[in-house]
C-alpha positions in Angstrom: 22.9 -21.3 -1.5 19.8 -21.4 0.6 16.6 -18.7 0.1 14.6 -17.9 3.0 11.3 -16.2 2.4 10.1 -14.0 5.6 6.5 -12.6 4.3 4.9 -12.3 8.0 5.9 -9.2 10.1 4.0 -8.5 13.7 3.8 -4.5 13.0 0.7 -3.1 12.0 0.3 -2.8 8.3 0.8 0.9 6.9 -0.7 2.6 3.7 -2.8 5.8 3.2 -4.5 8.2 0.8 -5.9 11.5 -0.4 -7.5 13.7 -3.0 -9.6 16.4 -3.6 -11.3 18.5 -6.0 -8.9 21.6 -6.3 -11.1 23.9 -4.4 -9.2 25.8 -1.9 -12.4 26.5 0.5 -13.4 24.4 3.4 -13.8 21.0 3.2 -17.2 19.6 3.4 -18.0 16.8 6.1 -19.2 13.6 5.1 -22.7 12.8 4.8 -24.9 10.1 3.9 -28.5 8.1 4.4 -29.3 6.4 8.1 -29.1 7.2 11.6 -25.5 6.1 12.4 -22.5 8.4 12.8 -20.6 8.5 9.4 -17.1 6.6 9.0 -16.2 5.9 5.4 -17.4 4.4 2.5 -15.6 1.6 1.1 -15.1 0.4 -1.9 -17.4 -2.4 -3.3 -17.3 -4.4 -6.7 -19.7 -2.5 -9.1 -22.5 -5.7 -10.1 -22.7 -5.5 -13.9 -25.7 -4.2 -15.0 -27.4 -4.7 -18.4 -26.0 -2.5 -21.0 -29.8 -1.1 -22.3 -29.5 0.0 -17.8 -28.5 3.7 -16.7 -27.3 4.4 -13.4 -25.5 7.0 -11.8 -22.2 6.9 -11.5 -20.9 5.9 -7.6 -19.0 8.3 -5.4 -15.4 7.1 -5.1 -15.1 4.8 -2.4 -11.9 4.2 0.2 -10.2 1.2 0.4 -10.3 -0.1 4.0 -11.3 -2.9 5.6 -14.5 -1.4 6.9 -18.1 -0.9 7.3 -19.9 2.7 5.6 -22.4 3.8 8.6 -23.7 6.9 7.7 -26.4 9.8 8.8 -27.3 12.2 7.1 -30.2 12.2 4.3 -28.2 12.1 1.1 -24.6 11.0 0.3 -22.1 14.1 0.3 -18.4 13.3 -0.2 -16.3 14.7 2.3 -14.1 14.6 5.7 -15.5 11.6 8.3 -15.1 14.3 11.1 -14.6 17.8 11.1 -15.5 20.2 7.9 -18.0 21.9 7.1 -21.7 21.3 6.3 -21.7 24.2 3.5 -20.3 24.3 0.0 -18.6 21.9 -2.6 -15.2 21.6 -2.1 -13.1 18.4 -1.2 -9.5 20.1 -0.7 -6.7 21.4 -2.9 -5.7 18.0 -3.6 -6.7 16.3 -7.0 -8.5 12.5 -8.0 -12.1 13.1 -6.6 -11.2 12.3 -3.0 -11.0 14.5 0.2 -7.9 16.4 1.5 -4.2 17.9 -0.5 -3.2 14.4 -1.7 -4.0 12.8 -5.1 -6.4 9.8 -5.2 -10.0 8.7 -4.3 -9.0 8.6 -0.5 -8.5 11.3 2.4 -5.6 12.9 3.5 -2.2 13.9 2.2 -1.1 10.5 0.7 -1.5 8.9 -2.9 -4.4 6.5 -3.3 -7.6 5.0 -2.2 -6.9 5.0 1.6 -6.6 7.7 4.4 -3.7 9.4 5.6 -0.3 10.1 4.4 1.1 6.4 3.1 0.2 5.2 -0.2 -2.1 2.3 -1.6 -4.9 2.2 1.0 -5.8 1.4 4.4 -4.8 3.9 7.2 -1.9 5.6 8.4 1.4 6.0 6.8 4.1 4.1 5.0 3.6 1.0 3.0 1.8 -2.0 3.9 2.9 -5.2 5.6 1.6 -8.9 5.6 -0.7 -9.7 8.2 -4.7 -9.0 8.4 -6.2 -8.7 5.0 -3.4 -7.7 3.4 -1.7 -10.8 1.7 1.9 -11.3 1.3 3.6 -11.0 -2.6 4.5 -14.5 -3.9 8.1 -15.4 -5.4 8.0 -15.9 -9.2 11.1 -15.8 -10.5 14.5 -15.3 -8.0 17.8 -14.5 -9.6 20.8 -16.2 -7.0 23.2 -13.8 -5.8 27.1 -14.4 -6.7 30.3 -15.0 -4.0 32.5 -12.4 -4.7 36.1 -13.6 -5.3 37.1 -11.8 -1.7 34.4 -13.7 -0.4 35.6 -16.5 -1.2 39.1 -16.0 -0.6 38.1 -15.2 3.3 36.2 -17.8 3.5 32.5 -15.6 4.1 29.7 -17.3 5.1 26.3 -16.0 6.6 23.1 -14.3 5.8 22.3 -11.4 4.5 19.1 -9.4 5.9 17.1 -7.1 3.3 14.1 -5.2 3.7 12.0 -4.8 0.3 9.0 -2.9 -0.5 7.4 -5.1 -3.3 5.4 -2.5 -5.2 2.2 -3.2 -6.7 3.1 -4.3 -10.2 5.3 -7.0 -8.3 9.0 -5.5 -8.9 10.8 -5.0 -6.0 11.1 -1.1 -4.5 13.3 0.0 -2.1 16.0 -2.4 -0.4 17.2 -1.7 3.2 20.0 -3.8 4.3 19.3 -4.9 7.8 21.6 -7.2 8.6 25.0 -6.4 6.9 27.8 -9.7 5.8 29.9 -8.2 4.0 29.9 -4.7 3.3 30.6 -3.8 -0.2 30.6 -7.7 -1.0 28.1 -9.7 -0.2 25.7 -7.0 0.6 25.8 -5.8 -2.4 25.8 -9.0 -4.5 22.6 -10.0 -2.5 20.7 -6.1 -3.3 21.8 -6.9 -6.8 19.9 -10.1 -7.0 16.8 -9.1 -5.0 16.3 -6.0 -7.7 16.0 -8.8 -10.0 13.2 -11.0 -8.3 9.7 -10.6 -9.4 6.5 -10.9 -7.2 3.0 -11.9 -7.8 2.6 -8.2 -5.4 0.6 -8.6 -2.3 -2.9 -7.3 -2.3 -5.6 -5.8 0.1 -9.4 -6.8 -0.5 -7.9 -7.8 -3.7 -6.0 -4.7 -5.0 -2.2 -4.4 -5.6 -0.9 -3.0 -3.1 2.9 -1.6 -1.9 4.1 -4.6 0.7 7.4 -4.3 2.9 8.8 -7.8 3.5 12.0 -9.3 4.9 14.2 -11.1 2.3 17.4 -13.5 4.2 19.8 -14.6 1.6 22.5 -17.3 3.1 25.5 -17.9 1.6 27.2 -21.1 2.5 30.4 -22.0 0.8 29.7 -25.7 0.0 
């Protein structure tokens, strides 16, 4: 049997975010130090700092491949456009960020990003390879078995899954795209893929939720 690998895919990459600080008031508008019209911060590595040093501790920042422009004349956590410019609250939503989701991002979604998807980045749905967002890596693959129908009738062909590699590099849902064999082969090949693992693809080098295109072939030899 033959593996093919598809990790490129020519739609734009998904993901998303949200938070908040479980105040049902309106939500502040972002602010922060310099002239420029405020987007959002992102998040940065934190330099290590001698241990006898005290320093505040950062706002939460957004995982996007962007740059923070800000200005106002202090930092204020909230919504890039819109809000308010009065009171403390960030949304209903919980995680420090901004909006009804959980997370340190904005919007209605779970993570770091903005938006209803899930891991980072912007918009919704999980990521795909392309940009800055790296494909998972095969580790370990598990071949799928020829049912004894199969090979009675003499099946051969592929077999076309979609898989969302989660972060911690097991495999997520499985689409079949392509059918074989219906209630054969298809399901010999969704079998194995659950069993592959994945070094998971990453986004400025955090795990992230990655949709890729797995083609099993089956060739009677």
């Amino acid at each position: 049997m033959r593996f093919v690998f598809v990790a490129r895919d020519p739609r734009p990459s998904g993901g998303g975010g949200g938070g908040g600080n479980r105040q049902t008031g309106p939500i502040r508008h972002a602010e922060g130090i310099g002239r420029d019209a405020m987007t959002l911060r992102i998040a940065k590595p934190s330099p290590i700092a001698p241990r006898e040093s005290i320093t505040a501790a950062p706002l939460p920042g957004v995982l996007l491949d962007a740059r923070p422009l800000a200005s106002g004349m202090r930092d204020v956590q909230g919504l890039p456009e819109d809000g308010v410019s009065f009171g403390t609250s960030l949304g209903p939503g919980s995680g420090g960020g901004v909006g009804d989701g959980a997370g340190t991002g904005i919007g209605s979604g779970v993570g770091p990003g903005v938006g209803q998807g899930a891991g980072g980045g912007i918009g919704g749905g999980v990521y795909r390879p392309g940009g800055n967002v790296t494909p998972p890596r095969l580790i370990t693959q598990v071949k799928p078995k020829y049912t004894d129908a199969a090979l009675a009738q003499k099946i051969q062909g592929t077999v076309v899954l979609q898989v969302v590699v989660k972060s911690d590099g097991r495999p997520g849902t499985i689409v079949v795209v392509r059918s074989l064999d219906p209630g054969g082969l298809d399901e010999s090949a969704v079998a194995a893929a659950r069993e592959w693992r994945f070094e998971p693809g990453r986004l400025a080098g955090t795990p992230v939720d990655v949709l890729v295109t797995l083609m099993l072939d089956f060739r009677i030899q």
